[in-house]
C-alpha positions in Angstrom: 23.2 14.6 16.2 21.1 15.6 13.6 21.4 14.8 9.4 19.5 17.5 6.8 17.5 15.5 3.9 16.8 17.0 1.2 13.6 14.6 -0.8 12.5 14.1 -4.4 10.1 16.8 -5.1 6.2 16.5 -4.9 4.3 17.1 -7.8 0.5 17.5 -7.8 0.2 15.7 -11.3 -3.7 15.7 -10.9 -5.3 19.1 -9.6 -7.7 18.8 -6.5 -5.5 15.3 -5.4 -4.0 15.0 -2.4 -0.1 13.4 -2.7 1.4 12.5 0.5 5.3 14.2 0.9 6.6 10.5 1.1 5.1 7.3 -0.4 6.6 5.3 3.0 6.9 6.3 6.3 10.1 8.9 7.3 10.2 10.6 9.9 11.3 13.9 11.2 12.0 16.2 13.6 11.3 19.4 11.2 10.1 19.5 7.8 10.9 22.2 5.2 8.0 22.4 2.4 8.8 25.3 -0.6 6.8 25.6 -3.0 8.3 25.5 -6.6 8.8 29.5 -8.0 7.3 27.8 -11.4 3.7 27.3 -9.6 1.0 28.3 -11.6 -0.6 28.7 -8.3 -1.2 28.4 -4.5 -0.2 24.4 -2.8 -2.0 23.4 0.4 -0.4 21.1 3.0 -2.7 19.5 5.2 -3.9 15.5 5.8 -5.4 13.3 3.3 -8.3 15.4 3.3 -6.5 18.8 2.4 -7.9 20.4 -1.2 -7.5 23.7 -2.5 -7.9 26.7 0.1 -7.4 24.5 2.7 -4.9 23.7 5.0 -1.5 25.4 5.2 -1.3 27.5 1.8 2.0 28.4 0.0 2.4 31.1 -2.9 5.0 30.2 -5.6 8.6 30.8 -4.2 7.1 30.6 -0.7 8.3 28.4 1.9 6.9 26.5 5.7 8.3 25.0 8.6 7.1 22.8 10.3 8.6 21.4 13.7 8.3 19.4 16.5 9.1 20.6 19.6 11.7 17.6 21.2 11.1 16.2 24.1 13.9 14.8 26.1 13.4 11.1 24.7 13.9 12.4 20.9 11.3 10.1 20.0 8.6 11.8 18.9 9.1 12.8 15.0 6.6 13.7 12.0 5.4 11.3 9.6 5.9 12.4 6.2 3.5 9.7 5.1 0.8 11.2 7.2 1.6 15.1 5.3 -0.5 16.2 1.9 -0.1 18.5 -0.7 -2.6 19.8 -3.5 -3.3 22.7 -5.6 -5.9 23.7 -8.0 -3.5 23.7 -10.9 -1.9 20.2 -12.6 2.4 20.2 -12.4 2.8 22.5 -8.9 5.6 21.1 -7.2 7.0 21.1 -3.2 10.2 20.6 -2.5 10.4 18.8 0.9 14.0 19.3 3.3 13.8 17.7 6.5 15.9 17.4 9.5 16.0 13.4 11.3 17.8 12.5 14.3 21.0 10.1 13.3 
């Protein structure tokens, strides 16, 4: 069985900082990441080392999956903790939906 989560938006309160999607380890099988349609500009999703024009890049409005493909077990999942965002402008936001195994 499987729950939606719908997370506190991310906001890249710093320009060229990296914020991880979740402050504490969650996991997931599939993770929604839109980018707010009040961007000023491009986010990039990528590891702690993501900054502008890197990584996976999302316009304003825009949205990624990302998903993992389940093995028979279920027990391999995402760690949101492990997942950045950034942008080149101060106040860009994500808004993060995921999908966990109950």
């Amino acid at each position: 069985m499987i729950k939606i989560n719908t997370l506190t938006s991310v906001t890249c309160t710093e320009a060229n900082t990296a914020y991880p999607l979740s402050e504490s380890r969650r996991a997931a099988a599939s993770i929604t990441i839109q980018a707010d349609y009040n961007n000023a500009g491009t986010v990039c999703i990528g590891d702690s080392t993501v900054i502008p024009d890197t990584g996976l890049q999302i316009k304003p409005g825009e949205s990624a999956v990302i998903e993992f493909t389940m093995s028979a077990n279920f027990t391999d999942d995402f760690d949101l903790s492990d997942i950045y965002v950034t942008s080149a402008t101060s106040g860009d936001s994500v808004r993060v939906t995921t999908i966990t195994r109950r």
